[in-house]
mmCIF file of the N, C-alpha and C atoms, coordinates in Angstrom:
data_MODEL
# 
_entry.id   MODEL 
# 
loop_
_atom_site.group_PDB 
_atom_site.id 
_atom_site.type_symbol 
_atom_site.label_atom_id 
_atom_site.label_alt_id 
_atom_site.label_comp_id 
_atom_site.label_asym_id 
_atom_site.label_entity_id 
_atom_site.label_seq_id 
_atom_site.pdbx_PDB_ins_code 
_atom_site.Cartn_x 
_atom_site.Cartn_y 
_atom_site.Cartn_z 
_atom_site.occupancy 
_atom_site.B_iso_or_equiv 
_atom_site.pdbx_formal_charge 
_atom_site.auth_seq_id 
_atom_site.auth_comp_id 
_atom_site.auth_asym_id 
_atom_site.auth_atom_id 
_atom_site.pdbx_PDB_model_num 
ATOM 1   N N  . UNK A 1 1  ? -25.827 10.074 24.241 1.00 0.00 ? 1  UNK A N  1 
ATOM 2   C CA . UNK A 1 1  ? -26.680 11.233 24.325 1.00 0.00 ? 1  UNK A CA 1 
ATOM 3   C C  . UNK A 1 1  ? -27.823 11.032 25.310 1.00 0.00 ? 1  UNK A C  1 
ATOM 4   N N  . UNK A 1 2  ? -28.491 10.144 25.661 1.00 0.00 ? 2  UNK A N  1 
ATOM 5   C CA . UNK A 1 2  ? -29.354 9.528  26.041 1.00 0.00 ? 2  UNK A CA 1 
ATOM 6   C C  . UNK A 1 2  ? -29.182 10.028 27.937 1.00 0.00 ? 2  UNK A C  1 
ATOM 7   N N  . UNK A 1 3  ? -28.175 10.225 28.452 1.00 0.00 ? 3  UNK A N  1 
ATOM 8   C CA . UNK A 1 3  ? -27.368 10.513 29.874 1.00 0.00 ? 3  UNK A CA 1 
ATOM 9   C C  . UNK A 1 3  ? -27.729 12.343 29.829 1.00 0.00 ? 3  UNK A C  1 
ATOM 10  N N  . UNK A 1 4  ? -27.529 12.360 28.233 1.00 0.00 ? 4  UNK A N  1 
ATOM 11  C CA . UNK A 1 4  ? -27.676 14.411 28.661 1.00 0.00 ? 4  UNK A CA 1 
ATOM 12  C C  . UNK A 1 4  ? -29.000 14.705 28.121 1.00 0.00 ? 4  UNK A C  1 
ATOM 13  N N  . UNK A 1 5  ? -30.233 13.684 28.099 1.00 0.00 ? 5  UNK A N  1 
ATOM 14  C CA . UNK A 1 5  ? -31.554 14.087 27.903 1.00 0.00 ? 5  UNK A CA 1 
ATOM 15  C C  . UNK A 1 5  ? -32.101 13.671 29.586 1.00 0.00 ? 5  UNK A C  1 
ATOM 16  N N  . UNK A 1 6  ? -33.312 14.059 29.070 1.00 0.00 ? 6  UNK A N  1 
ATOM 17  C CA . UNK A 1 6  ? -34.191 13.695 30.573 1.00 0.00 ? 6  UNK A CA 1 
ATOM 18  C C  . UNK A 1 6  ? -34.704 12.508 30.531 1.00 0.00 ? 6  UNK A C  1 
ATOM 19  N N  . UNK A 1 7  ? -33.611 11.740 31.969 1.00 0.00 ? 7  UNK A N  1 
ATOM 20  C CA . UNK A 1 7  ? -33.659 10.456 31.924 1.00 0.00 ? 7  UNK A CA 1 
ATOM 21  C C  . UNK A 1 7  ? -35.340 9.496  32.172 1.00 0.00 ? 7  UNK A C  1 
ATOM 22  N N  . UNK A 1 8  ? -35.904 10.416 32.885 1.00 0.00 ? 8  UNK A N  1 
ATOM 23  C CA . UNK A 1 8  ? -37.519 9.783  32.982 1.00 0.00 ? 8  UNK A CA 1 
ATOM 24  C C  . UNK A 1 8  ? -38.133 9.707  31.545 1.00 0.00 ? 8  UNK A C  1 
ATOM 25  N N  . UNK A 1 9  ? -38.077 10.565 30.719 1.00 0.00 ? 9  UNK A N  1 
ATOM 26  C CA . UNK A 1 9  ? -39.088 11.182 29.768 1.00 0.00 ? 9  UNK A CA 1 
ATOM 27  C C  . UNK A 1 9  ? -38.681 11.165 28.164 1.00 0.00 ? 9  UNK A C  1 
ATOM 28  N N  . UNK A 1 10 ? -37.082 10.851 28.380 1.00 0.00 ? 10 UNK A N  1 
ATOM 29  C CA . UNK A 1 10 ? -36.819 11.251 26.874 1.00 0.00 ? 10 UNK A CA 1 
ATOM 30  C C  . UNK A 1 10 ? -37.784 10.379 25.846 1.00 0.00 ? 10 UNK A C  1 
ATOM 31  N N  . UNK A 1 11 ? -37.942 11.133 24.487 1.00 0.00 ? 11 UNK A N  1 
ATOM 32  C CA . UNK A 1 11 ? -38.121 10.453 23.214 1.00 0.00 ? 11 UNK A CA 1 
ATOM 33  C C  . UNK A 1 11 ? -37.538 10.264 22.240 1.00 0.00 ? 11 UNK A C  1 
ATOM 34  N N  . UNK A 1 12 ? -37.409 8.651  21.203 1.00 0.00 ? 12 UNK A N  1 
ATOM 35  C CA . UNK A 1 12 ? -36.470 8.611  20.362 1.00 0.00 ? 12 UNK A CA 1 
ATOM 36  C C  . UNK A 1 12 ? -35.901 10.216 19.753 1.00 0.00 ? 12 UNK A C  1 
ATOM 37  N N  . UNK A 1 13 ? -37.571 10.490 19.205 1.00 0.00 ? 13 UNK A N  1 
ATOM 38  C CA . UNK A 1 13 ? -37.302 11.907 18.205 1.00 0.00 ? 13 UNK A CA 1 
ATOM 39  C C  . UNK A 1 13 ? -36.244 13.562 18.942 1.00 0.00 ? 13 UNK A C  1 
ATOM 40  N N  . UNK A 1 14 ? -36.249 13.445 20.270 1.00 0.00 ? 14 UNK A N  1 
ATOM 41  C CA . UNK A 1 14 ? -35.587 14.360 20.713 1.00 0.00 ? 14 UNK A CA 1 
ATOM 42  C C  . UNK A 1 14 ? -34.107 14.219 20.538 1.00 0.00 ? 14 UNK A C  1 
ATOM 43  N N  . UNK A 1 15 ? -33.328 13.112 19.975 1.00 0.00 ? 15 UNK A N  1 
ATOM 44  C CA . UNK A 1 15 ? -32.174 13.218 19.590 1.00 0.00 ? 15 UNK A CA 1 
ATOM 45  C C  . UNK A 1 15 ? -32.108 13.452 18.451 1.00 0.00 ? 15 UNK A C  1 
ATOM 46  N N  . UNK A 1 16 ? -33.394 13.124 17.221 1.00 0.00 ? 16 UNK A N  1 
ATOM 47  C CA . UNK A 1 16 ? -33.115 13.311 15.411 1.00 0.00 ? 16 UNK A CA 1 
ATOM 48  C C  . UNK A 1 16 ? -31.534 14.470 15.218 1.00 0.00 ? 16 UNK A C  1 
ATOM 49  N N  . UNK A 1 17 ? -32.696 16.175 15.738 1.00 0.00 ? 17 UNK A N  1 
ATOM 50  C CA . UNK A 1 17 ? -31.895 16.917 15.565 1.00 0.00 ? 17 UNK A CA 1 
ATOM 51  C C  . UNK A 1 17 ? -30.348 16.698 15.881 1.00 0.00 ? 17 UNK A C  1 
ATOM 52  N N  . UNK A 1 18 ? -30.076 16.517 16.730 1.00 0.00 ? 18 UNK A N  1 
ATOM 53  C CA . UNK A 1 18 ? -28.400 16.425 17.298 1.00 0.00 ? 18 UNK A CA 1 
ATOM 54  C C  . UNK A 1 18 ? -27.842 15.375 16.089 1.00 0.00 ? 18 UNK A C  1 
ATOM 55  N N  . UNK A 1 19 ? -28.355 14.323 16.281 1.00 0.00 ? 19 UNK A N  1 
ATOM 56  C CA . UNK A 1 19 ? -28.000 13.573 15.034 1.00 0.00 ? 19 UNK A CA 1 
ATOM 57  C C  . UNK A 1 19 ? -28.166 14.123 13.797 1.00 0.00 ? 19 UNK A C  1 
ATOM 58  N N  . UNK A 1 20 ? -28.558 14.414 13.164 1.00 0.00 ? 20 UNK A N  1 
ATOM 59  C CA . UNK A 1 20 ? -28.802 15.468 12.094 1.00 0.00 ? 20 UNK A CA 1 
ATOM 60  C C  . UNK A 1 20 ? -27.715 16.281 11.501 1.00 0.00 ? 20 UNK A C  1 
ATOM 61  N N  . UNK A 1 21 ? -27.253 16.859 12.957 1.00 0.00 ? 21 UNK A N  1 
ATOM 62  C CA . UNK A 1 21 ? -26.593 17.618 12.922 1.00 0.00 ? 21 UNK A CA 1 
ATOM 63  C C  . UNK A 1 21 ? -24.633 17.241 12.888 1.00 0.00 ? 21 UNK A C  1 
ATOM 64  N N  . UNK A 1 22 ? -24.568 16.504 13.640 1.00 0.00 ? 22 UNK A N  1 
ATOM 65  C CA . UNK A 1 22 ? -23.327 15.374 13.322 1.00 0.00 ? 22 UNK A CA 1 
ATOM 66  C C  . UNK A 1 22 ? -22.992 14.971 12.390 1.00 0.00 ? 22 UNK A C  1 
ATOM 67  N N  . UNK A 1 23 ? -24.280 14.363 11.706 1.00 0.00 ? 23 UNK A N  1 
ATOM 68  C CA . UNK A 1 23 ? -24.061 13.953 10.090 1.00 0.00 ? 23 UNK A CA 1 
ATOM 69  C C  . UNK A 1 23 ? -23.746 15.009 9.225  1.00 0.00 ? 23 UNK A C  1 
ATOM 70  N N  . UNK A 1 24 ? -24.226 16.540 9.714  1.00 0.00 ? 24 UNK A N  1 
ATOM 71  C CA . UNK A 1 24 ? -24.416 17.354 8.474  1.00 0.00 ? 24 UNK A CA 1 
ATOM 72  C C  . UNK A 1 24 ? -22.647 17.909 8.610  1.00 0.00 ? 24 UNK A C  1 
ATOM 73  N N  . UNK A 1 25 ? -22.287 17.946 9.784  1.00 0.00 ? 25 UNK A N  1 
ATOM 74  C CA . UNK A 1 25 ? -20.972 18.641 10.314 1.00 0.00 ? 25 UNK A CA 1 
ATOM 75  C C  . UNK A 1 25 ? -19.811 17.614 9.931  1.00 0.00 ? 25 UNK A C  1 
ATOM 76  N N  . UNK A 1 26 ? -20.160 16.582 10.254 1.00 0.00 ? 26 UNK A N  1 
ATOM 77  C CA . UNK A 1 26 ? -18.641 15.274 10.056 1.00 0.00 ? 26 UNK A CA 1 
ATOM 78  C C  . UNK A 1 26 ? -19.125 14.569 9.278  1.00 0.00 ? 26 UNK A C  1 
ATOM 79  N N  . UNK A 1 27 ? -20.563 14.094 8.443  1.00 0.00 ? 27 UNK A N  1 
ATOM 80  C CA . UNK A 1 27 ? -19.902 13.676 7.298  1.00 0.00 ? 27 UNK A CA 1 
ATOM 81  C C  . UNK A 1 27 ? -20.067 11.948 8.144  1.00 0.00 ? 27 UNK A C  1 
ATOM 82  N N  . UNK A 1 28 ? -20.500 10.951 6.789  1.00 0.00 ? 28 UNK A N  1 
ATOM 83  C CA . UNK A 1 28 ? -20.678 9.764  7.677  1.00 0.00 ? 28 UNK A CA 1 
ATOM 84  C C  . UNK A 1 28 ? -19.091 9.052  7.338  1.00 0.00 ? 28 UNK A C  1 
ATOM 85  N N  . UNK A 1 29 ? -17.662 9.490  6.536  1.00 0.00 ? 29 UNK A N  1 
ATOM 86  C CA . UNK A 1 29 ? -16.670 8.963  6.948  1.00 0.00 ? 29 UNK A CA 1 
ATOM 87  C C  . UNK A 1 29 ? -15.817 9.668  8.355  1.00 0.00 ? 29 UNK A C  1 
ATOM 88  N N  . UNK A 1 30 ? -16.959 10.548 9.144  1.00 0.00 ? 30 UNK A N  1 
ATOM 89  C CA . UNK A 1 30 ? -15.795 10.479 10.329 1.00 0.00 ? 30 UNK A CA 1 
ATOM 90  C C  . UNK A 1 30 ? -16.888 10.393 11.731 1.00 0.00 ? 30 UNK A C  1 
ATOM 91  N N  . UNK A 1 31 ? -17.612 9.627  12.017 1.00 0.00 ? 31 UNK A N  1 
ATOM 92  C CA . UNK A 1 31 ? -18.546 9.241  12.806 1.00 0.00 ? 31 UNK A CA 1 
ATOM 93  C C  . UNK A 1 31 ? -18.797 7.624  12.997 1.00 0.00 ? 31 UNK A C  1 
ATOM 94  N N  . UNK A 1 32 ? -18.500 7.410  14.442 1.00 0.00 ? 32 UNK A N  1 
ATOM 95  C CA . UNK A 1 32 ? -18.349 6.355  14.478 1.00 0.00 ? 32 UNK A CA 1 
ATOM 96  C C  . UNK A 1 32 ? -19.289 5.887  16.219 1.00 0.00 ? 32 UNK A C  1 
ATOM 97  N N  . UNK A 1 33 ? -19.801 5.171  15.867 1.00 0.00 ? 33 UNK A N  1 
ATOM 98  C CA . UNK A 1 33 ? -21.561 5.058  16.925 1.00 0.00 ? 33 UNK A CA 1 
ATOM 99  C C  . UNK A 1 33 ? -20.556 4.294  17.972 1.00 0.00 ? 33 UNK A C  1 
ATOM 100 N N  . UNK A 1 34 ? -20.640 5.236  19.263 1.00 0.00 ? 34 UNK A N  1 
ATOM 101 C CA . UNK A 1 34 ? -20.641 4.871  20.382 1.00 0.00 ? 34 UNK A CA 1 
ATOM 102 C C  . UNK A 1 34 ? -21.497 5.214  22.230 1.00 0.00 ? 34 UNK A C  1 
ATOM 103 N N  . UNK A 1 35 ? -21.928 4.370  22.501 1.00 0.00 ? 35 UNK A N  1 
ATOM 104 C CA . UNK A 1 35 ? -22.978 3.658  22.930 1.00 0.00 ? 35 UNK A CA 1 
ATOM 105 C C  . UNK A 1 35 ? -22.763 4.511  24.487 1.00 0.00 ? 35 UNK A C  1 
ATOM 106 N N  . UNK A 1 36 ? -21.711 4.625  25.205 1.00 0.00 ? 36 UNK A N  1 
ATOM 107 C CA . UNK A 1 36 ? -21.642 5.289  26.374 1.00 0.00 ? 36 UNK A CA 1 
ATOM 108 C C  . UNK A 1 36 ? -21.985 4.139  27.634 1.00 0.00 ? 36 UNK A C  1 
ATOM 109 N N  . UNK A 1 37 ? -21.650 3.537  27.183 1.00 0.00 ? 37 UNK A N  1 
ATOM 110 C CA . UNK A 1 37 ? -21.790 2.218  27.787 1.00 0.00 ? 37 UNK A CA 1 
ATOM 111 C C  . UNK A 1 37 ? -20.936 1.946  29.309 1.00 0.00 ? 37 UNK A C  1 
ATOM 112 N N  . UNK A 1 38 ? -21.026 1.818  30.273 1.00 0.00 ? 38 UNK A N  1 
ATOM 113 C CA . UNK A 1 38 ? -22.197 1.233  31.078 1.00 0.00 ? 38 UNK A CA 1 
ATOM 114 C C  . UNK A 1 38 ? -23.103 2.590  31.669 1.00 0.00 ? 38 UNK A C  1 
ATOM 115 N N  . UNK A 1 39 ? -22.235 3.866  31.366 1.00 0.00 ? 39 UNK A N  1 
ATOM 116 C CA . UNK A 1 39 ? -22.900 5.106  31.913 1.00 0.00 ? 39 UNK A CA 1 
ATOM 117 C C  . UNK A 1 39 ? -24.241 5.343  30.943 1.00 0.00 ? 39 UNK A C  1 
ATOM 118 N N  . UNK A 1 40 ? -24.809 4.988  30.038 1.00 0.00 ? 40 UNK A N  1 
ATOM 119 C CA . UNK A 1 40 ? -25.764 5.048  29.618 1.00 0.00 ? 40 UNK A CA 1 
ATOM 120 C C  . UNK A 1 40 ? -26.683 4.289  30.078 1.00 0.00 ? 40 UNK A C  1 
ATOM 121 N N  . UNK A 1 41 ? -26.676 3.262  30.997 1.00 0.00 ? 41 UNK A N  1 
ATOM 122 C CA . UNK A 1 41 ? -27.759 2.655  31.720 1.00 0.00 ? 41 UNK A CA 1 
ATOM 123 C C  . UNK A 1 41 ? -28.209 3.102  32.512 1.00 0.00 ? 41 UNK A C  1 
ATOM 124 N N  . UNK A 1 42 ? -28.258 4.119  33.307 1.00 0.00 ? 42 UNK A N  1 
ATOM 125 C CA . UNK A 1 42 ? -28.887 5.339  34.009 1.00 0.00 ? 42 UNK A CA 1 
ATOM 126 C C  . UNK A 1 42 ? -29.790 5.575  33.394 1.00 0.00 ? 42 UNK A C  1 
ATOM 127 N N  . UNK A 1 43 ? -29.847 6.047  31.883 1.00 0.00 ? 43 UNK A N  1 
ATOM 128 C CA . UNK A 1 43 ? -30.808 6.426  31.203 1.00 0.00 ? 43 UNK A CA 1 
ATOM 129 C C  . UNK A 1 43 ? -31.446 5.732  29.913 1.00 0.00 ? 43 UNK A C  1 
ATOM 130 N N  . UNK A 1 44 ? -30.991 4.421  29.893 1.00 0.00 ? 44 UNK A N  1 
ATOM 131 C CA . UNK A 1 44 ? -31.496 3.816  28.775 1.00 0.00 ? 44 UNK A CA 1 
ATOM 132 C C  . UNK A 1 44 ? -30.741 2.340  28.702 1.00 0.00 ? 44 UNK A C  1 
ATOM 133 N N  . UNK A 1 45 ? -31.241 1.586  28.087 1.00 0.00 ? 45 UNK A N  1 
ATOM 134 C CA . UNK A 1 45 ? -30.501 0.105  28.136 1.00 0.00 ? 45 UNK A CA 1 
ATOM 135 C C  . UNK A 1 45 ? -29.953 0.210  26.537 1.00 0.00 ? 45 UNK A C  1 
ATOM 136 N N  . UNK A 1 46 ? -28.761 -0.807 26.858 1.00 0.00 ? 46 UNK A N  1 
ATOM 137 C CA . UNK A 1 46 ? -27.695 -0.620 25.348 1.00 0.00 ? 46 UNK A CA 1 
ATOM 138 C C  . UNK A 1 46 ? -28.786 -0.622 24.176 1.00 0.00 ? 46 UNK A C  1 
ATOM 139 N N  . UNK A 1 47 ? -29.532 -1.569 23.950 1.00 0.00 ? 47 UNK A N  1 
ATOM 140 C CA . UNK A 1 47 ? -30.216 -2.172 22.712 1.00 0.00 ? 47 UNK A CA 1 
ATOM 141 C C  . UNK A 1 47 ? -30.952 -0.544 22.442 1.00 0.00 ? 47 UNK A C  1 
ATOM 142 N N  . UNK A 1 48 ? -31.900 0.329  23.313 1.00 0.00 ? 48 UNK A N  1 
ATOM 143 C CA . UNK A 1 48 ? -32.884 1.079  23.170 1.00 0.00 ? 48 UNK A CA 1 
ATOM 144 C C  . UNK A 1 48 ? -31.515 2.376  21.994 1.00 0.00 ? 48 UNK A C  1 
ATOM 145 N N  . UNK A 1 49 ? -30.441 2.442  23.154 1.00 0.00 ? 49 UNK A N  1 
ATOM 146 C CA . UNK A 1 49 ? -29.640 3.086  22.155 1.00 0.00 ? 49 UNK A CA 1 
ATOM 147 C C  . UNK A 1 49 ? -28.852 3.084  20.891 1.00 0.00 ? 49 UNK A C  1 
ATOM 148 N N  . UNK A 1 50 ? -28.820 1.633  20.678 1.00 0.00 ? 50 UNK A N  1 
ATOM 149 C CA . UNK A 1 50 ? -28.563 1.127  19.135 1.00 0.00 ? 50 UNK A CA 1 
ATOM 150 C C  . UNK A 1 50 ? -29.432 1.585  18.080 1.00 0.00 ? 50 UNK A C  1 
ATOM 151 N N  . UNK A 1 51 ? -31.166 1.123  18.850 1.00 0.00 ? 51 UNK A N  1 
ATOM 152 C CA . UNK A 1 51 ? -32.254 1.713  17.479 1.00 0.00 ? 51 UNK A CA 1 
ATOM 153 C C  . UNK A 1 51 ? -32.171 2.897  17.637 1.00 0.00 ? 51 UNK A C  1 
ATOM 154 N N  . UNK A 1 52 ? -32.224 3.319  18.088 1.00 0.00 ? 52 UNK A N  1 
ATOM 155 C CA . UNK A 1 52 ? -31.822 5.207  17.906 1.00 0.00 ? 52 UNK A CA 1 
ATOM 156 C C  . UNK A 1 52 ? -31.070 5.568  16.781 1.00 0.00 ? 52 UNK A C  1 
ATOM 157 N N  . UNK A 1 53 ? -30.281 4.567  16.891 1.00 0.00 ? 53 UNK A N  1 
ATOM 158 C CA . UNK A 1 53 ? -29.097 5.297  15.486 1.00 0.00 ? 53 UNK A CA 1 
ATOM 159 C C  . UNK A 1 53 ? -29.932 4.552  14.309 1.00 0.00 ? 53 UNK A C  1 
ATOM 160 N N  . UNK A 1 54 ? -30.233 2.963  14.615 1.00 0.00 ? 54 UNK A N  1 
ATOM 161 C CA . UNK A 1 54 ? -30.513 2.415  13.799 1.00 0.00 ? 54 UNK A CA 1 
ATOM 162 C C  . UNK A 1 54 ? -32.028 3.298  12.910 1.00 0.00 ? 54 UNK A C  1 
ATOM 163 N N  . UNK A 1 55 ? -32.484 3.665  13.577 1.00 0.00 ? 55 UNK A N  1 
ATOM 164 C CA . UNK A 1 55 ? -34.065 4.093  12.917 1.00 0.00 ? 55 UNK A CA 1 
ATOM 165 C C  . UNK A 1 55 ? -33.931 5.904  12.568 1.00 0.00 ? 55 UNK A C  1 
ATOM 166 N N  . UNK A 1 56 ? -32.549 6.197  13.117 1.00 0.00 ? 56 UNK A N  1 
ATOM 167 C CA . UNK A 1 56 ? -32.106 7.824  12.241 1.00 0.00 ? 56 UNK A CA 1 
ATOM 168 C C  . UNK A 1 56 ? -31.293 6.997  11.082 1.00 0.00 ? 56 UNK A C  1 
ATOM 169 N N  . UNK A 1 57 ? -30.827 5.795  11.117 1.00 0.00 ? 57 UNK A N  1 
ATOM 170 C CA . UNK A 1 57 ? -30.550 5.373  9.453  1.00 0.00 ? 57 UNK A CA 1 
ATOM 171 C C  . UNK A 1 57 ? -31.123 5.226  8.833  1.00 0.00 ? 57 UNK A C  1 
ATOM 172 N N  . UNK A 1 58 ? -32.303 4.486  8.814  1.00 0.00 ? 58 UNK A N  1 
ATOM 173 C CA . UNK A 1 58 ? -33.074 4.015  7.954  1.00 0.00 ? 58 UNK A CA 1 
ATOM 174 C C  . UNK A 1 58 ? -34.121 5.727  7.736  1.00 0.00 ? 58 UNK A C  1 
ATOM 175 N N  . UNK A 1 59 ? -34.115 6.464  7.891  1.00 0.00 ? 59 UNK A N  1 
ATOM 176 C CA . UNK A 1 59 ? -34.452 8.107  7.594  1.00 0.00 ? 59 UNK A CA 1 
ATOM 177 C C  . UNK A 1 59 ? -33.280 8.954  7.012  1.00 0.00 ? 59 UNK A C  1 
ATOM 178 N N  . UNK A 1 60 ? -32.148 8.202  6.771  1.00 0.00 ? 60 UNK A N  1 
ATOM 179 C CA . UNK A 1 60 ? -31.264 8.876  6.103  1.00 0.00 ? 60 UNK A CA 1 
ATOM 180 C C  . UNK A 1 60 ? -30.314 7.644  5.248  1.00 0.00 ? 60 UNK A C  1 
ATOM 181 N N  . UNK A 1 61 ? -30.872 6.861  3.707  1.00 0.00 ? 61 UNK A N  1 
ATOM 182 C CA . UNK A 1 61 ? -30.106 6.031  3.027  1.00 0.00 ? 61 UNK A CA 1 
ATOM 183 C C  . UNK A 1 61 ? -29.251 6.356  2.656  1.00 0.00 ? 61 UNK A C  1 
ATOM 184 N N  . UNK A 1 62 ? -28.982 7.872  2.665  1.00 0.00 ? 62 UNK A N  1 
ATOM 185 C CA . UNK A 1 62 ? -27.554 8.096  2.076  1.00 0.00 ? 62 UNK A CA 1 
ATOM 186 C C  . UNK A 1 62 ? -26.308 8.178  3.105  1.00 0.00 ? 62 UNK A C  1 
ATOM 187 N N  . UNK A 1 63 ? -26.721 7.611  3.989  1.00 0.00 ? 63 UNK A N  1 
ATOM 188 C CA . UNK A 1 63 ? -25.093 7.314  5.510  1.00 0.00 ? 63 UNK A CA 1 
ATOM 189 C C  . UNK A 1 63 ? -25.308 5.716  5.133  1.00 0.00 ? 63 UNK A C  1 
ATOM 190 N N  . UNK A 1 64 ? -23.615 5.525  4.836  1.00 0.00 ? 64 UNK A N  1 
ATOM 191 C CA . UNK A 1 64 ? -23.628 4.260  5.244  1.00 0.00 ? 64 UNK A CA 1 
ATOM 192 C C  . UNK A 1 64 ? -23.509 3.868  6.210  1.00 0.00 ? 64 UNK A C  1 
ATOM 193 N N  . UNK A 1 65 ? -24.057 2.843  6.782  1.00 0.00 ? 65 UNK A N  1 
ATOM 194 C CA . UNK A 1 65 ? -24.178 2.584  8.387  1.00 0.00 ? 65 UNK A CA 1 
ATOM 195 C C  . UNK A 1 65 ? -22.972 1.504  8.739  1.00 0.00 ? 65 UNK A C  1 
ATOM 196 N N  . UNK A 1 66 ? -22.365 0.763  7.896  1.00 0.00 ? 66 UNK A N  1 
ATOM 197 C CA . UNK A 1 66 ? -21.130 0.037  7.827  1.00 0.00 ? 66 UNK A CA 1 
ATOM 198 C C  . UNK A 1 66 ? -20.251 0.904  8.490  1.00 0.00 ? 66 UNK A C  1 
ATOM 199 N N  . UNK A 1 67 ? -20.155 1.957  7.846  1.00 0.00 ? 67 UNK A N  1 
ATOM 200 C CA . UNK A 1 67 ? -19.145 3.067  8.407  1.00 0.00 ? 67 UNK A CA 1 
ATOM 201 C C  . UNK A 1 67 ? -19.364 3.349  9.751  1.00 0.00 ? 67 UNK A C  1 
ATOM 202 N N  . UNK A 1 68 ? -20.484 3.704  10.288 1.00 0.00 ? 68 UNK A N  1 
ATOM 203 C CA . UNK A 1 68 ? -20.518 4.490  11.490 1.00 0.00 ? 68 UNK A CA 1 
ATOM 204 C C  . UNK A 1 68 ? -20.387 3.136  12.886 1.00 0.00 ? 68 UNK A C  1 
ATOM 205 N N  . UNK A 1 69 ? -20.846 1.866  12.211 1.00 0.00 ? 69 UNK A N  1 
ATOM 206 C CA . UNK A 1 69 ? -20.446 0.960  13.714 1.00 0.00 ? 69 UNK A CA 1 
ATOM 207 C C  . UNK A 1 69 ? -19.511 0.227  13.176 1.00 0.00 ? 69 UNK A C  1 
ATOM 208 N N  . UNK A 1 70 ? -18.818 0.412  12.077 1.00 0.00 ? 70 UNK A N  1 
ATOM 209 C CA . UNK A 1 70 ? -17.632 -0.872 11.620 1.00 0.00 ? 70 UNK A CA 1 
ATOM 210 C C  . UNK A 1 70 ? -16.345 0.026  11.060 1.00 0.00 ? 70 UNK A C  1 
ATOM 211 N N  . UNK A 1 71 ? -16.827 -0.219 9.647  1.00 0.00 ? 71 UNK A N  1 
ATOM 212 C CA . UNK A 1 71 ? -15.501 0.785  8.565  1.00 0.00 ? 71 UNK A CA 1 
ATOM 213 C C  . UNK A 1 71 ? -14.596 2.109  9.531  1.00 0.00 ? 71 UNK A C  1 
ATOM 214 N N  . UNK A 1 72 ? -15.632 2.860  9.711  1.00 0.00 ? 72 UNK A N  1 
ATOM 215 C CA . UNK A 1 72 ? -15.025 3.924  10.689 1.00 0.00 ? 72 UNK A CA 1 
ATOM 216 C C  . UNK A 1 72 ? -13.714 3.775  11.866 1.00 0.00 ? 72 UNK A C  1 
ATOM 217 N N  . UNK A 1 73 ? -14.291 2.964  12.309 1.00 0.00 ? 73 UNK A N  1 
ATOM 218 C CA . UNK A 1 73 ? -13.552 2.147  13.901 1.00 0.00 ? 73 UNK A CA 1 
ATOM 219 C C  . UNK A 1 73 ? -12.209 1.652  13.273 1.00 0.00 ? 73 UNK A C  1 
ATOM 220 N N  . UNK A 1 74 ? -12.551 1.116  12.171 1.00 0.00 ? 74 UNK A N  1 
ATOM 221 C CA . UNK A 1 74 ? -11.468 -0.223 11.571 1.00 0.00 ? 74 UNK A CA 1 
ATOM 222 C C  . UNK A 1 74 ? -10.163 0.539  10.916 1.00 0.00 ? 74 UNK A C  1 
ATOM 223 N N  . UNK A 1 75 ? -10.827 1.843  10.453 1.00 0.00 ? 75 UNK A N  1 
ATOM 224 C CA . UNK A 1 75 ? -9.743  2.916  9.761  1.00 0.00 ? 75 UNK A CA 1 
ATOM 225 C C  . UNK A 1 75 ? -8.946  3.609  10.846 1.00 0.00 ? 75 UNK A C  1 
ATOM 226 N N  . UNK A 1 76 ? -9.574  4.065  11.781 1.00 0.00 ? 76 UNK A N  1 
ATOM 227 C CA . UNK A 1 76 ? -9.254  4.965  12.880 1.00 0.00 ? 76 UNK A CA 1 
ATOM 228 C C  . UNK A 1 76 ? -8.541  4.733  13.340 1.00 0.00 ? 76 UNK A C  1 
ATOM 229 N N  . UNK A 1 77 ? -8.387  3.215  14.206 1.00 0.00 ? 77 UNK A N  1 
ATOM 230 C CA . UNK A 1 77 ? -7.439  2.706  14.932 1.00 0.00 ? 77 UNK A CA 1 
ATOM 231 C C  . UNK A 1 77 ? -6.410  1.642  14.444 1.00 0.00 ? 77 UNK A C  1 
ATOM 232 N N  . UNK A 1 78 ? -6.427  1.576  12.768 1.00 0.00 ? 78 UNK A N  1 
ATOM 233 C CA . UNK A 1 78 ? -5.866  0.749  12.162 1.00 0.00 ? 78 UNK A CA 1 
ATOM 234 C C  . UNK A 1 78 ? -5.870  -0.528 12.678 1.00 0.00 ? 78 UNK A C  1 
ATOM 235 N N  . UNK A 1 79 ? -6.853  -1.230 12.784 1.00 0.00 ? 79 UNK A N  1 
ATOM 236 C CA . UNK A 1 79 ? -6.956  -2.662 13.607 1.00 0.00 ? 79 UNK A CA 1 
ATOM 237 C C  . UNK A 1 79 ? -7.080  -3.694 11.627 1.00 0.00 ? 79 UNK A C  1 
ATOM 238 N N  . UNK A 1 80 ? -6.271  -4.290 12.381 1.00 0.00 ? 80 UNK A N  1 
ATOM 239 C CA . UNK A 1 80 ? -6.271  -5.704 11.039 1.00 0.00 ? 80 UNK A CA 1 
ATOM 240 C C  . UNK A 1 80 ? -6.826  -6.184 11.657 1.00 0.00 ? 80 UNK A C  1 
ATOM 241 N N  . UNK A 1 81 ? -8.386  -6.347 10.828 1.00 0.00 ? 81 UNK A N  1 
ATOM 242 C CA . UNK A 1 81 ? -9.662  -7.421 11.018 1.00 0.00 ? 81 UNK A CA 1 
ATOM 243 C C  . UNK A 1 81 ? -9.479  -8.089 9.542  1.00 0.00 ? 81 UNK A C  1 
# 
C-alpha cells in the first residue's frame, strides 16, 4: 500500500482505514501480509512496512496475526512446513 500513498509524506495512520477495512471484508482467515517487495522501496523500506501491520495488530487483539504472516500462507498453498 505504501507505493499507492504519497511517497514523500505518507503516515503510518493513513493506511488504518484501508486496513480496517480488509479485515472487516475478508476476515483474518483469508488475509495474508504481503510486503510488495522490492517495489515498495520507492516508498518505504521492508521493516517500516512490517510495523504497519504490526502496530494495526496490536489495535486490533482479536486478528490473529499467526494467520496473516504464517497460518494463512501455509493453508493456501498447501506447503508441508
Amino acid at each position: 500500500m505504501v507505493t499507492e500513498a504519497d511517497w514523500e509524506n505518507w503516515q503510518e495512520n493513513d493506511f488504518l482505514p484501508y486496513l480496517d477495512a480488509v479485515y472487516e471484508i475478508f476476515g483474518d482467515d483469508n488475509i495474508i501480509f504481503g510486503s510488495d517487495w522490492p517495489v515498495s522501496l520507492t516508498a518505504a523500506e521492508y521493516l517500516q512496512v512490517v510495523e504497519i501491520i504490526k502496530r494495526w495488530l496490536v489495535m486490533h487483539p482479536e486478528v490473529e496475526s499467526d494467520k496473516i504472516f504464517y497460518a494463512n500462507a501455509v493453508k493456501l498453498y498447501q506447503l508441508e512446513i
